[in-house]
C-alpha positions as CSV (number, residue, x, y, z in Angstrom):
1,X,-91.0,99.9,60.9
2,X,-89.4,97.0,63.1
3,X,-86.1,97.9,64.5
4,X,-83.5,95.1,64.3
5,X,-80.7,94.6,66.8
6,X,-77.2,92.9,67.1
7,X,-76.3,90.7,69.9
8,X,-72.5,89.6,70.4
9,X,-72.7,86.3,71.7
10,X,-69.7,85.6,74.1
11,X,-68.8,81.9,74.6
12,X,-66.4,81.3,76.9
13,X,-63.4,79.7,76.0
14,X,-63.0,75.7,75.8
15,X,-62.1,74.2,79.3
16,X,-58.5,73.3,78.8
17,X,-57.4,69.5,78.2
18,X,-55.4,69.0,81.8
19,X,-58.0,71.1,83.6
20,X,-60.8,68.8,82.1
21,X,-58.3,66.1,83.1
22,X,-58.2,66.8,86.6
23,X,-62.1,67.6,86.9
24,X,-63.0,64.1,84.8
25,X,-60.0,62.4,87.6
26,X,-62.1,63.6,90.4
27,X,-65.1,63.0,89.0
28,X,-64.4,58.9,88.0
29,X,-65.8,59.8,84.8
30,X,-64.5,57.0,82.8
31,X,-65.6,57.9,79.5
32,X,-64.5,61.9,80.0
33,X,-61.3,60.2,80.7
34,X,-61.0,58.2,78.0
35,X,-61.7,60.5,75.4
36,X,-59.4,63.1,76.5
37,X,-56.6,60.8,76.1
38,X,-55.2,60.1,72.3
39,X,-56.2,56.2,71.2
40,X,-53.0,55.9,71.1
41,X,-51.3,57.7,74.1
42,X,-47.9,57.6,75.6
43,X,-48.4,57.6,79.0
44,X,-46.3,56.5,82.3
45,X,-46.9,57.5,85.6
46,X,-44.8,56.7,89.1
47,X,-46.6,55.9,91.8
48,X,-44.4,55.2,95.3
49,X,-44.5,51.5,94.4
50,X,-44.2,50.9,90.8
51,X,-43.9,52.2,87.2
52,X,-47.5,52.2,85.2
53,X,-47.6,52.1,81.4
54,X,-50.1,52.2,79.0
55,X,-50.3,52.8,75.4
56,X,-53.7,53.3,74.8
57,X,-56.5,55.8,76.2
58,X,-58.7,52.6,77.3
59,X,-55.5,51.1,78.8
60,X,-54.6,53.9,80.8
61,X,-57.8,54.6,82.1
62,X,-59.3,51.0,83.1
63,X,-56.0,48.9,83.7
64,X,-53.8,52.2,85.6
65,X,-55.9,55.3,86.7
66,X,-59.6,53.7,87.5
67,X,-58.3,50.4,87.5
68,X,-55.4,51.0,90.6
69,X,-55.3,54.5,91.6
70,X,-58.7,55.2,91.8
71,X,-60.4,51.8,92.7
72,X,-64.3,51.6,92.2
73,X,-65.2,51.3,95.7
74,X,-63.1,54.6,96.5
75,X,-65.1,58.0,96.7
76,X,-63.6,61.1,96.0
77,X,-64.7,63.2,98.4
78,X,-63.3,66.7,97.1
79,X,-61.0,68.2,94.6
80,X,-58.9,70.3,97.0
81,X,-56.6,72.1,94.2
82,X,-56.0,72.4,90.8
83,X,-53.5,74.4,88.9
84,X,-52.0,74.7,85.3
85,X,-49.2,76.0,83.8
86,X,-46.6,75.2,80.9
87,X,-43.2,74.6,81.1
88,X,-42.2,75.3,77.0
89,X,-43.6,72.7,74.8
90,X,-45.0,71.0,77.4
91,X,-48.1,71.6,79.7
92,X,-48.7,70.8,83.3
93,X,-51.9,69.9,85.2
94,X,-51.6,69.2,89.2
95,X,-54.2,68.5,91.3
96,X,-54.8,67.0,95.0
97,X,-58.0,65.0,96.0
98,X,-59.3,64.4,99.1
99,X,-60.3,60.2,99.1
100,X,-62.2,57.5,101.2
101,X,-61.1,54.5,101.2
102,X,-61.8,51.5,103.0
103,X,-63.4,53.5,105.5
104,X,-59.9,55.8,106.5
105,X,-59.5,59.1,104.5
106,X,-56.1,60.2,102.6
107,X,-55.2,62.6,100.4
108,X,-53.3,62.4,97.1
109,X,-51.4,64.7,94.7
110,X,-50.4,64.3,91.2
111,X,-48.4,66.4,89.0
112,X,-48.9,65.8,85.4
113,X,-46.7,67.0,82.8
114,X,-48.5,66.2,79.1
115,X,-48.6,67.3,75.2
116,X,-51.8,68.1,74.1
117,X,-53.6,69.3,71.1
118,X,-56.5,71.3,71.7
119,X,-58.3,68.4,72.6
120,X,-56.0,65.0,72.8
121,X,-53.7,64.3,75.0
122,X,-51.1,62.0,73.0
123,X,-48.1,61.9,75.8
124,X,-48.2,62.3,79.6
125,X,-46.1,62.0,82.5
126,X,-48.0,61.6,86.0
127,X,-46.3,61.6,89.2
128,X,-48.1,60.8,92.2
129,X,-47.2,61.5,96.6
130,X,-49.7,58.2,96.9
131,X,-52.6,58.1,99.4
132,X,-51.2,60.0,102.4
133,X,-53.2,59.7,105.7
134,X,-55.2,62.4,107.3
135,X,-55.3,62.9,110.8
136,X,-59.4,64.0,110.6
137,X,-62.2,62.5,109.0
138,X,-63.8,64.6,106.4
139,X,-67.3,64.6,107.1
140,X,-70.0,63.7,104.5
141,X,-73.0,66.2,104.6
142,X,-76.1,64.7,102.8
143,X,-77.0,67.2,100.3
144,X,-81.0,68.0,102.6
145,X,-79.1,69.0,105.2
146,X,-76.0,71.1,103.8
147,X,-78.2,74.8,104.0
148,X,-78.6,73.9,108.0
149,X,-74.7,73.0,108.3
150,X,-73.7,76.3,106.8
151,X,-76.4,78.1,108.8
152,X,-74.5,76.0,111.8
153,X,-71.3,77.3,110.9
154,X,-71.8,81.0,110.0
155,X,-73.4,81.2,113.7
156,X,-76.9,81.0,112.3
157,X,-76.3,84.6,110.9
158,X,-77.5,84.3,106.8
């Protein structure tokens, strides 16, 4: 007699769409970002020098956000924050990244406020502080040698 058994699979819950957002921001992902955004999305955003608009997903993403904001020679060196709420009808994504460019490092935060369904964003509002100067250089770690920097740090204790 074989015995049969029941397994509840639990799968977590879909990553929501200004969380994904944010992460796909961070990450340059281009084609993430894209498809997150409605074909045909109202978006704006206010930067400290000018008004963007765009009203497509391609159009925001390659003319405004990784056209501008995010240049291609620009690394993103962390993703210092990110939190999510709603205010009514209307949800809100903000985020601060930690950025090298040309050689100097800044940091940036956005506040997005956008209308989603569960996996398009068809209107968005972004507001951003612009790239604000650090006073310390972050320092880039190559990945061989991160164990030895944290074994650096904690005092060599493990």
């Amino acid at each position: 007699m074989t015995q049969s058994m029941t397994v509840d699979l639990v799968v977590p819950p879909a990553r929501p769409v200004g969380e994904a957002f944010a992460l796909a921001l961070a990450a340059k992902d281009r084609d993430r970002l894209v498809s997150l955004l409605a074909d045909h999305v109202d978006f704006e955003g206010l930067t400290p020098r000018r008004h963007w608009v765009a009203a497509t997903s391609a159009e925001a993403v390659d003319e405004v956000i990784l056209g501008h904001w995010l240049r291609p020679d620009d690394v993103v060196v962390e993703l210092c924050s990110l939190t999510v709420g709603e205010v009514a009808d209307t949800r809100r994504v903000g985020y601060r990244l930690a950025v090298r460019r040309d050689g100097k490092d800044y940091v940036l935060e956005q506040q997005a406020y956008y209308r989603a369904d569960d996996q398009h964003v068809s209107w968005i509002r972004i507001l951003c502080s612009g790239y604000r100067p650090i006073r310390t250089t972050f320092v880039d770690i190559p990945e061989r040698h991160r164990d030895q920097h944290e074994q650096l740090q904690s005092g060599g204790r493990s």
